[in-house]
C-alpha positions, 0 to 999 in steps of 0.5 A: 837105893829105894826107888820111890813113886811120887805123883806117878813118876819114879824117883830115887832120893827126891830126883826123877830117875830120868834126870838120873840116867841123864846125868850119868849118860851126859858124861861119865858114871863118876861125874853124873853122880857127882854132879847129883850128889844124892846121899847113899847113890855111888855106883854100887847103888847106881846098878838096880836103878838103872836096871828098873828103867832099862829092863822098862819095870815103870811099865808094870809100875804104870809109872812115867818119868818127865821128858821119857816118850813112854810118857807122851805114848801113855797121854796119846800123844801122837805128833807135834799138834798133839803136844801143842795143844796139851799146853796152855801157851808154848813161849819160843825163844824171847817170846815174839812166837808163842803157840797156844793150846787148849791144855794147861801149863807153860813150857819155853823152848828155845827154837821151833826146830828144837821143840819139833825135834824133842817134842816127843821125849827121850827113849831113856830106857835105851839110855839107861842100858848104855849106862849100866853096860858102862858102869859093869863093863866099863867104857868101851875101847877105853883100853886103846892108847894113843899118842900125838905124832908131833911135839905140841905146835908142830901140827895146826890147832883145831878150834871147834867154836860152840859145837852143839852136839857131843857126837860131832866133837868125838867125829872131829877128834876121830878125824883129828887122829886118823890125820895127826891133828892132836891139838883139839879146842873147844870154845863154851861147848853146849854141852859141857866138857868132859862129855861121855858122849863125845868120847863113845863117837870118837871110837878109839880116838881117846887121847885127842878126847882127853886132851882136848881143852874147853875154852870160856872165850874165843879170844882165849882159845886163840890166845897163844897162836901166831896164825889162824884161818877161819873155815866158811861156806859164806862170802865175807866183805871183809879184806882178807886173803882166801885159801883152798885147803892145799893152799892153806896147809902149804902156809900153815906148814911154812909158818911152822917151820919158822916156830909160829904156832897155827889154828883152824877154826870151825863154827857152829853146826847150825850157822857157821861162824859169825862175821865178827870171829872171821874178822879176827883170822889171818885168813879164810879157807874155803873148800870147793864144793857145789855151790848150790849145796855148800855146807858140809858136816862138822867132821867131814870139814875137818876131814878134809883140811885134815887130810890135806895135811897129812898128804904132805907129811912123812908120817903118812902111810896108806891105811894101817901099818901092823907091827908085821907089816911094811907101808905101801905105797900107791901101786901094783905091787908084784911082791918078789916077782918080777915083770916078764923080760922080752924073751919070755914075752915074744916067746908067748907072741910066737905061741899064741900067733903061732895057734891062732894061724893054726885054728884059722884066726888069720882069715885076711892075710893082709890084716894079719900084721896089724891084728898081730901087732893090737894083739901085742899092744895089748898084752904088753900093756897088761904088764905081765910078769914071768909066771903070768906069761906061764900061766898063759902059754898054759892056758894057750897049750891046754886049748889047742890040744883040747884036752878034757871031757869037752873036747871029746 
């Protein structure tokens, strides 16, 4: 494809090449070319275009694409003030805020927290890199092949309601897998779905990624389930029982058992979720936490409710269980050897103590049996076993003839 310049920006078939680097880092390679549907553009073309941006060749070109921070570093633009007074008036959100400048042109954004954060473009050149190593090398870790641990409706649905950010749909559906939560919902995600972007965040976690479903409604999304429960940071007036995790997974659990499908809703990044979708849950899960800072990150919310259920479960393992090895459990574990037995134990008593009065240790006869017997306590507290009770008569021995250069 031939890259074309117009108005001093790159373009590729009528479209800025930013848009197409966009579209292609936004989801897969497949689907952001489909959705450009630009004549002559497929993955083979695909390459030498994202190999302009990437290796930065606008630069030379002194040519910049809408929307790149190449180009608000080329206008001088150093801060949000800058920006603002490039334009003629910024309209936010339904336009009871506008911000006038001393340029020309009119943009809209949605919120003054958004236009502070993309104000100053995006580093598509970064982007384009990711892409073109996708698109030669294919994506990464989409080898590892994962399965649900329980048949459909024996573990609790996960409903993300509206989640804003690609990355935090690929944490949650990391946490769903590392606890055996394989039902993931996504009520209108910002974003679309599929999303490429989720998958890269949820580092392996593939098959809760590919099986998860977006849903148009949050009614539709609760549709087939019997009981669900509602995650909130906020006191609600509303006439429902309140549930800490454990308590939450202990009902979930019993109503699985009787054949009743469950679900955990969670809201928006931004502000949870509304009084209204609480109102339609069984219940409300509230995690402790300090009440003077009591919102939690997306993930890490379903970290815990996730781990919660998986505590009580019997496919639970502490950490990971190879093909070589056996799951542990919580511990000292001494392997094929055993704790020392009483004859082995009271025979390094006699030892030490034996040293001890040698070298003098006993300097107050009347203090010497409760300093024997500490000595004891604390050794037998230390619950040796035969070769450490070895070992220390060793140690004990080499001591008292003082063998080594030191010594003499």
């Amino acid at each position: 494809m031939q890259i074309e310049f117009e108005e001093g920006e790159p373009r590729v078939g009528g479209k800025a090449l930013s848009t197409i680097v966009h579209a292609c880092h936004e989801k897969t390679v497949d689907a952001g070319l489909a959705a450009l549907a630009i004549p002559g553009l497929d993955r083979q073309a695909l390459d030498p275009v994202l190999t302009y941006c990437a290796e930065l060749r606008c630069e030379a070109d002194q040519v910049t694409c809408p929307g790149c921070k190449r180009r608000t570093d080329a206008q001088g633009i150093a801060s949000l003030d800058d920006f603002i007074a490039r334009h003629e008036e910024i309209v936010v959100g339904d336009g009871a805020v506008r911000l006038l400048g001393t340029g020309t042109g009119r943009l809209t954004t949605p919120a003054l927290a958004a236009l502070e954060k993309t104000w100053s473009g995006e580093n598509y050149w970064f982007w384009a890199r990711r892409v073109l190593r996708k698109l030669r090398h294919g994506i990464r870790r989409a080898h590892i092949k994962g399965s649900p641990i329980a048949p459909a409706g024996k573990t609790p649905s996960i409903i993300l309601v509206e989640p804003q950010l690609p990355d935090n749909i690929g944490m949650v559906a990391r946490a769903c897998a590392n606890f055996g939560l394989d039902d993931l919902r996504l009520v209108d995600p910002r974003d679309g779905w599929p999303n490429e972007k989720a998958r890269i965040a949820a580092s392996g976690a593939n098959y809760v990624i590919d099986d998860a479903a977006a849903y148009e409604t949050y009614d539709a999304a609760l549709a087939d389930l019997n009981w669900v429960c509602a995650t909130t940071a906020r006191q609600r007036d509303l006439r429902k029982p309140v549930m800490t995790p454990e308590q939450v997974v202990v009902e979930m659990r019993r109503r699985i058992g009787d054949g009743q499908r469950c679900g955990i809703i969670f809201g928006r990044e931004r502000n949870g979720l509304e009084t209204a979708e609480v109102a339609k849950a069984d219940a409300i899960v509230m995690i402790p936490v300090n009440s003077r800072f009591a919102s939690l990150n997306l993930a890490q919310a379903v970290l815990i409710l996730g781990y919660e259920w998986m505590r009580h479960s019997e496919a639970a393992s502490l950490g990971r269980v190879t093909t070589y090895e056996t799951p542990v459990t919580s511990g000292v574990h001494l392997g094929d050897q055993l704790p020392a037995t009483k004859e082995e134990l009271f025979g390094f008593f006699e030892h030490i103590e034996a040293e001890l009065e040698r070298q003098g240790f006993f300097s107050s006869p009347g203090k010497r049996p409760s300093v024997v017997n500490n000595l004891r306590s604390m050794f037998l507290r230390a619950e040796l076993t035969g070769q450490e009770v070895k070992t220390l008569r060793g140690i004990v021995a080499t001591l008292a003839r003082g063998k080594g250069l030191v010594r003499k």
